[in-house]
C-alpha positions as CSV (number, residue, x, y, z in Angstrom):
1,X,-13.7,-5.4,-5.0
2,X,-14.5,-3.1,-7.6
3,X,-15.4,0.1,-5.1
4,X,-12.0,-0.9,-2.9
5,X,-10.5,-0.5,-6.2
6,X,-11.8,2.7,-7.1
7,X,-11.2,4.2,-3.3
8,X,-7.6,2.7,-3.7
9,X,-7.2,4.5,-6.8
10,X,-8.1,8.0,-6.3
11,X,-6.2,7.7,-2.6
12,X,-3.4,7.4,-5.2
13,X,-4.2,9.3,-8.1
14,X,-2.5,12.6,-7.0
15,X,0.2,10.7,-4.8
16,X,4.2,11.0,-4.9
17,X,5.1,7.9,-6.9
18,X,2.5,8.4,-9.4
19,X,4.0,11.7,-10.0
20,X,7.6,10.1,-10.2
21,X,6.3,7.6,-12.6
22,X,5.3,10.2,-15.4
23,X,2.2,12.3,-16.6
24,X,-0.9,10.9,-17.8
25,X,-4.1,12.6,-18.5
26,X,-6.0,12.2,-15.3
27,X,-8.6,9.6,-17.0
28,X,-6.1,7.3,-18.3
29,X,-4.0,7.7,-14.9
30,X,-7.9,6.8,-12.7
31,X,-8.0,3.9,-15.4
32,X,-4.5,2.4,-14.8
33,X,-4.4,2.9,-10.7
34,X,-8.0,1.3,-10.6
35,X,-7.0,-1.9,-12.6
36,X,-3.7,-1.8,-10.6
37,X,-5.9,-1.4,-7.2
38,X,-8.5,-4.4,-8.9
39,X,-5.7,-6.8,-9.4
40,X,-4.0,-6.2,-6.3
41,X,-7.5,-6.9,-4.4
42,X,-7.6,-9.8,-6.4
43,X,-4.0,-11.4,-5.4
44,X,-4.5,-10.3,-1.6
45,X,-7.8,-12.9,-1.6
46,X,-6.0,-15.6,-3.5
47,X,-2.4,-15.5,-1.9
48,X,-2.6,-17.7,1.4
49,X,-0.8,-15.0,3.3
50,X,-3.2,-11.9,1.9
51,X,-5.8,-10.1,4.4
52,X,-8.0,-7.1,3.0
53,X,-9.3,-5.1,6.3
54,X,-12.2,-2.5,5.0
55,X,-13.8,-0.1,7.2
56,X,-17.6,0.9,5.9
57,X,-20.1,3.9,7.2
58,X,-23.7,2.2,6.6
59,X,-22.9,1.2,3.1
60,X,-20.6,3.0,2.2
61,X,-17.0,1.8,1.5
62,X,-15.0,4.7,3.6
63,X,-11.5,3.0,3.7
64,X,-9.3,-0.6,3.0
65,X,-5.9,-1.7,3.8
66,X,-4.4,-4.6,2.1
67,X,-1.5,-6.3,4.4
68,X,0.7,-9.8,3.4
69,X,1.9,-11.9,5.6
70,X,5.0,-13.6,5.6
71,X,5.5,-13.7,2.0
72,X,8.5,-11.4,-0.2
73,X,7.4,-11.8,-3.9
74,X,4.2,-11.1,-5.9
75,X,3.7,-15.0,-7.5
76,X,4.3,-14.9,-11.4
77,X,0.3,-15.1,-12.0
78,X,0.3,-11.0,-9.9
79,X,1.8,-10.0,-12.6
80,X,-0.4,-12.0,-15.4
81,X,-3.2,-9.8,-13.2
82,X,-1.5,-6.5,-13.3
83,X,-1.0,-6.4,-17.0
84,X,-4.0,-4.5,-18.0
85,X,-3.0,-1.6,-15.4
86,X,0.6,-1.9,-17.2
87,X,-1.1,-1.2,-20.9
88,X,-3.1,1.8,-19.5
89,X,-0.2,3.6,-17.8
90,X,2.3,2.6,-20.7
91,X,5.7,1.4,-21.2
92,X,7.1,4.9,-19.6
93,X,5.2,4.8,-16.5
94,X,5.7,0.8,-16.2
95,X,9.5,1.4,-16.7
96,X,9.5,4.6,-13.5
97,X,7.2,2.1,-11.3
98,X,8.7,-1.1,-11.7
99,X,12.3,1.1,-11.0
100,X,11.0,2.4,-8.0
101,X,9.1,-0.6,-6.4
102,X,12.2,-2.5,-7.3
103,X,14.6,0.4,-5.0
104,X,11.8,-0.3,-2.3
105,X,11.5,-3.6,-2.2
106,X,15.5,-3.5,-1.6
107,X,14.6,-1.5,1.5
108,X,12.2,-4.0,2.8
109,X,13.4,-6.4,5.8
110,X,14.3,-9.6,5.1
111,X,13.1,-11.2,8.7
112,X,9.5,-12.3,8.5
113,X,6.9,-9.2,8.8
114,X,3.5,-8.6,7.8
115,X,3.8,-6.0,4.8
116,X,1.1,-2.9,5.3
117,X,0.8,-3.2,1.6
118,X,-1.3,-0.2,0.8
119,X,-3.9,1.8,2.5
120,X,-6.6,4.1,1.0
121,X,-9.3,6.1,2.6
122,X,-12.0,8.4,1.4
123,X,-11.0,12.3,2.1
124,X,-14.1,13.3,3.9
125,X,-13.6,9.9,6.6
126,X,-11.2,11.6,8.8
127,X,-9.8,8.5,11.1
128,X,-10.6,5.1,9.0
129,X,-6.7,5.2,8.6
130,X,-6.1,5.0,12.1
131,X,-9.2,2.6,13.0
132,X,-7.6,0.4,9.8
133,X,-3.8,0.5,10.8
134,X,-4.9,-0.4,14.3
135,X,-6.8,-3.3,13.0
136,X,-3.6,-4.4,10.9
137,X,-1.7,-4.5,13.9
138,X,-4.1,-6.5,15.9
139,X,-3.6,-8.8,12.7
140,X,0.2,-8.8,12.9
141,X,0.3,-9.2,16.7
142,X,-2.1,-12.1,16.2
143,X,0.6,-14.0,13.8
144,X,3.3,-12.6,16.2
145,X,4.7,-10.7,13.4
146,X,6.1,-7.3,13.6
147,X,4.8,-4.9,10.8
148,X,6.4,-3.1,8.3
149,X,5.2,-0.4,5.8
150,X,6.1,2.7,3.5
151,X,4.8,6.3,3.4
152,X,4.9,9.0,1.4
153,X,2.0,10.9,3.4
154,X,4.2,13.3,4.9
155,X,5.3,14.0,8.3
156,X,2.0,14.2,10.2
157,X,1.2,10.4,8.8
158,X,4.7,9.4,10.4
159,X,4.0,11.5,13.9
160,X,1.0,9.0,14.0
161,X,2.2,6.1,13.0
162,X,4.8,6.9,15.3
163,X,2.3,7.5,18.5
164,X,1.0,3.6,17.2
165,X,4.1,2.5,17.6
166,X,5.9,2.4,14.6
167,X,10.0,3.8,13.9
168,X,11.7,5.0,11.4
169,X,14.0,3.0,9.1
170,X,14.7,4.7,6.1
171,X,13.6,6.8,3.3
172,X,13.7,6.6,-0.4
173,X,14.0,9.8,-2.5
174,X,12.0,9.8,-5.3
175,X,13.3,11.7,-9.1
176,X,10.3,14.9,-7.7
177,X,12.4,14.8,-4.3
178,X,9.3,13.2,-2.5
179,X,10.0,10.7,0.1
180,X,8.9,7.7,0.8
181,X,9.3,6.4,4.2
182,X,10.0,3.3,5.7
183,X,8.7,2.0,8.8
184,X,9.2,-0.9,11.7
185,X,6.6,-2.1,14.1
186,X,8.4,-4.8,16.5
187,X,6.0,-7.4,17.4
188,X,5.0,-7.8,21.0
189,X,6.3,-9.6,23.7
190,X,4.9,-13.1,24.3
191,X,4.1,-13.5,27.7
């Protein structure tokens, strides 16, 4: 758990809602995401819905994707977890995240979906991403779930989520004029 946390954190350390939350000095900011990324791990293997999809070269850790299932709420005990990652990032930073999680999770369907919670790769493993949202789906289409997630990759990340599948549903605007968008995968047809 502790490397998926690590890889989860520096996916994130430079990304578009870190940088809407506030400034930290970069070793605080790697300490906050990785606790945040460590108690997230944690509540994925404990929530009865949670499924943690990694993708390794030999040994090492290249890539992870944490999806939920049918479930809309973090349980009160998340949050117990995430406090730690909350003390390292600050009362500012808290304050900008919890506002901006809470604008997104108004975006989020209300029909059952599996949520593509967060996905992090190494820079140098050019295709985990792919290999892991492809796995996701299989997941998804196995529970006979459509999928939604959010991304604030840019515009090549949507052209191939896109190509997988996926559709545009909306877009959040963040305070740095980033966007985050919002995405719909409809589940298959039974035959």
């Amino acid at each position: 758990m502790w490397a998926g946390a690590r890889l989860l954190a520096r996916a994130y350390e430079d990304g578009a809602i870190w940088a809407a939350a506030g400034s930290l000095p970069r070793w605080r900011r790697n300490a906050a995401l990785t606790a945040l990324y460590l108690a997230e791990l944690v509540i994925a293997q404990l929530m009865s819905s949670g499924i943690t999809l990694a993708a390794y070269r030999g040994d090492r850790l290249d890539g992870i994707l944490v999806l939920y299932g049918d479930e809309r709420t973090t349980p009160w005990w998340g949050w117990a977890l995430r406090a730690g990652a909350c003390l390292l990032a600050g009362p500012r930073a808290v304050a900008h995240a919890v506002r901006i999680s809470n604008a997104l999770d108004r975006l989020r369907p209300r029909s059952p979906h599996v949520w593509f919670a967060v996905l992090g790769r190494r820079t140098d493993s050019v295709g985990v991403g792919y290999v892991l949202i492809r796995a996701g789906q299989a997941r998804a289409e196995a529970l006979g779930l459509p999928g939604y997630l959010e991304t604030s990759a840019g515009p090549e990340q949507v052209q191939i989520n896109e190509m997988l599948g996926w559709t545009s549903v909306d877009e959040y605007v963040l305070s740095t004029g980033s966007r985050i968008r919002t995405m719909w995968r409809d589940a298959p047809a039974r035959s």
